[in-house]
LODO-877672 format. One record per residue: x negated, z, y of N, C-alpha, C in turn; residue in three letters; residue number from 1. Coordinates in steps of 0.05 Angstrom, whole numbers, plus 5000, padded with zeros to 4 digits. Example, Ala and Ser with C-alpha at 12.3 -4.5 7.8 and 13.67 -1.06 7.14 Angstrom:
2
SITE/n.x/n.z/n.y/ca.x/ca.z/ca.y/c.x/c.z/c.y/donu/nuse
SITE/4736/5156/4886/4754/5156/4910/4736/5156/4934/Ala/1
SITE/4743/5142/4955/4727/5143/4979/4742/5157/5001/Ser/2
//
This chain:
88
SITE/n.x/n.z/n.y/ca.x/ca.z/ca.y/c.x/c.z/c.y/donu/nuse
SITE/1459/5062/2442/1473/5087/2449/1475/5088/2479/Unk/1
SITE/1499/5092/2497/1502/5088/2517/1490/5129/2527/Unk/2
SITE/1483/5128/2559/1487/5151/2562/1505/5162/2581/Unk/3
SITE/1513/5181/2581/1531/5188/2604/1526/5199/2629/Unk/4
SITE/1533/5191/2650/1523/5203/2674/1542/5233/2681/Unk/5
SITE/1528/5251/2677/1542/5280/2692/1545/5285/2717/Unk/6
SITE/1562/5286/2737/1552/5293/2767/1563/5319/2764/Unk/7
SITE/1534/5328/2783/1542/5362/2783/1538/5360/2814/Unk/8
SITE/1552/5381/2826/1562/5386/2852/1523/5400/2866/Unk/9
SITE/1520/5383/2889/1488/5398/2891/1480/5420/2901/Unk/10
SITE/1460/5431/2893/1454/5460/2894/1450/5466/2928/Unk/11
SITE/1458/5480/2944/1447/5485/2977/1445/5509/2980/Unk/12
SITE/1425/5522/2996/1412/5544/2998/1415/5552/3037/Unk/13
SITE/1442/5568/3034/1448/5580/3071/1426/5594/3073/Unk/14
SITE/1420/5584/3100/1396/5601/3111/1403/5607/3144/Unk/15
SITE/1390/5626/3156/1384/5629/3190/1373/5613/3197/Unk/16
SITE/1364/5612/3223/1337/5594/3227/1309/5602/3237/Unk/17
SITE/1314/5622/3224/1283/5637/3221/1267/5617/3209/Unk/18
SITE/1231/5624/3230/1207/5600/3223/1207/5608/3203/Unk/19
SITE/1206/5625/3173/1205/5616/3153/1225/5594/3137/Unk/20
SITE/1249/5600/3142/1267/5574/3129/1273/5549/3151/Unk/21
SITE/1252/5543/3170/1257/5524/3180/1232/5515/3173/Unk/22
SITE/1206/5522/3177/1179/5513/3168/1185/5485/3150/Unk/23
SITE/1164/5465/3158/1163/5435/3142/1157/5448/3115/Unk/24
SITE/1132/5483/3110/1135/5486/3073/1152/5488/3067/Unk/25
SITE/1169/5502/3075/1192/5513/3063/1206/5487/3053/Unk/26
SITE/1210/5471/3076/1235/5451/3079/1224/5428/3054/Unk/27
SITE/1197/5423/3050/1188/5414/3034/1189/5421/3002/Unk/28
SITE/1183/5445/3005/1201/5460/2983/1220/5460/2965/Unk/29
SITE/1250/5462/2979/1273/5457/2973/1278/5425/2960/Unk/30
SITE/1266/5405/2979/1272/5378/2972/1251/5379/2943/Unk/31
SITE/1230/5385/2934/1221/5378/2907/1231/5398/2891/Unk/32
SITE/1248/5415/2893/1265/5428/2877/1293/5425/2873/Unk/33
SITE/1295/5398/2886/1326/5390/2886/1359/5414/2901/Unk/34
SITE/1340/5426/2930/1365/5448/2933/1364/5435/2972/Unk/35
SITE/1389/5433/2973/1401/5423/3001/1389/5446/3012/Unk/36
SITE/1384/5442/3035/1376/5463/3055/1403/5458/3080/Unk/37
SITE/1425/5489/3082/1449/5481/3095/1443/5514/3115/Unk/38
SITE/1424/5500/3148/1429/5524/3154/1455/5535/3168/Unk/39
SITE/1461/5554/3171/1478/5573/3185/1484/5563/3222/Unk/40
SITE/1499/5565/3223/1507/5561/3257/1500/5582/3267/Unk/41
SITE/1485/5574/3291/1468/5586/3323/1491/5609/3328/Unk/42
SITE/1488/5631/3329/1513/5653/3341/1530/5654/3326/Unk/43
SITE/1537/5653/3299/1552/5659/3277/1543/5679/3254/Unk/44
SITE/1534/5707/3268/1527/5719/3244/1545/5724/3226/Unk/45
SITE/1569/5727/3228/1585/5730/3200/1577/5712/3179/Unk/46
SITE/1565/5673/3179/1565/5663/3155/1532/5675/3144/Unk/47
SITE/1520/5688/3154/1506/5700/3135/1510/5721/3136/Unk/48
SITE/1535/5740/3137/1536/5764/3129/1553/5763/3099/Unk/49
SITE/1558/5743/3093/1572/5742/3060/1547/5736/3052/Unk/50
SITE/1525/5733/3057/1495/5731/3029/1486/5760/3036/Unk/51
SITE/1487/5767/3056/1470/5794/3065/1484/5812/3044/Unk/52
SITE/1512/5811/3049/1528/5827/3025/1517/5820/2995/Unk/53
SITE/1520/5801/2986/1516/5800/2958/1487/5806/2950/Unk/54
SITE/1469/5805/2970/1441/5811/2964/1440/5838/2956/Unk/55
SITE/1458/5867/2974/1452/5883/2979/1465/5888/2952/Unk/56
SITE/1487/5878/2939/1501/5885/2912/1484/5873/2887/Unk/57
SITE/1474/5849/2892/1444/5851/2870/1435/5868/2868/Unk/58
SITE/1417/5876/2893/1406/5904/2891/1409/5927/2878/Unk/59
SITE/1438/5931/2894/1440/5963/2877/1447/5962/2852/Unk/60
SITE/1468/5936/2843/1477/5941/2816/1457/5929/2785/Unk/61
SITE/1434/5911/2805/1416/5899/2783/1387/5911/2791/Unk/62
SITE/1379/5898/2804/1346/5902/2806/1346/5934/2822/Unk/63
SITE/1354/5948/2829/1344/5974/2837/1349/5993/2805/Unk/64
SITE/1366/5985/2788/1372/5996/2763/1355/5990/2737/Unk/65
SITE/1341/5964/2740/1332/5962/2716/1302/5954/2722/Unk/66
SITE/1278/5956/2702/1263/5943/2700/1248/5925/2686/Unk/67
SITE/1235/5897/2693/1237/5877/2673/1218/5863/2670/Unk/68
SITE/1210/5863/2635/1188/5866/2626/1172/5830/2632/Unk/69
SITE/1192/5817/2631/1175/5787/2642/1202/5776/2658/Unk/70
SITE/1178/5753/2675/1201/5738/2692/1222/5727/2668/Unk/71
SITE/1227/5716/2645/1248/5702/2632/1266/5732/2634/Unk/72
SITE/1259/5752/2621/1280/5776/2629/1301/5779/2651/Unk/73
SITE/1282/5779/2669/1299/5779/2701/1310/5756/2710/Unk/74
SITE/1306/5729/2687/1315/5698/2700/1345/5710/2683/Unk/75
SITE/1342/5712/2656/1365/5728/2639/1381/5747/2654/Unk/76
SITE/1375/5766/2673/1391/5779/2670/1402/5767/2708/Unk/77
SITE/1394/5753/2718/1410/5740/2746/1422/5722/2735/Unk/78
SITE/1422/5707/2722/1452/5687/2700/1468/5705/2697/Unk/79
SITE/1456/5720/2681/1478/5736/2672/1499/5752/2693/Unk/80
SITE/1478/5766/2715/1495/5773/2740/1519/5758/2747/Unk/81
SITE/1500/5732/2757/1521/5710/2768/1543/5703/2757/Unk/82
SITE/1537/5694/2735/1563/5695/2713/1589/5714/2719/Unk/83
SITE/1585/5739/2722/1595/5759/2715/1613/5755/2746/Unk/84
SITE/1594/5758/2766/1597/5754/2806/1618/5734/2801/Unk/85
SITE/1620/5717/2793/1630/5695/2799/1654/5682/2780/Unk/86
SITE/1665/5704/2750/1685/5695/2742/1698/5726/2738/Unk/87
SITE/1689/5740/2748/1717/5765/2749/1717/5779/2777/Unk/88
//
């Protein structure tokens, strides 16, 4: 039985360059969890003002509204967010 190789496009995580997302833990981190670390350009706050936004719309429209009884709940209901963020 042959198998098939899937390529999926890889996961990267914008960041500032705040010592927390520059730190070797952090940075160490990301690489055994398989997520690019792609920071943000020096004097460009606008490219993190499109995460600052969507954080603040998590917020109000998910986690300031509900409360959740185990982490699989809340892994359930940010899919489901995303899902939703991202095809209407």
């Amino acid at each position: 039985m042959s198998q098939e190789i899937v390529h999926r496009p890889s996961t990267k995580l914008r960041h500032h360059h705040g010592s927390q997302f520059i730190s070797h833990a952090f940075q160490d981190e990301l690489k055994t969890i398989k997520i690019e670390s792609s920071p943000s350009f020096v004097r460009q706050p606008a490219g993190n003002g499109c995460v600052e936004r969507l954080i603040r719309t998590l917020k109000e429209l998910l986690l300031w509204l509900h409360r959740f009884r185990a982490v699989e709940d809340l892994n359930q209901a940010l899919r489901d967010f995303a899902h939703r963020f991202n095809n209407h």
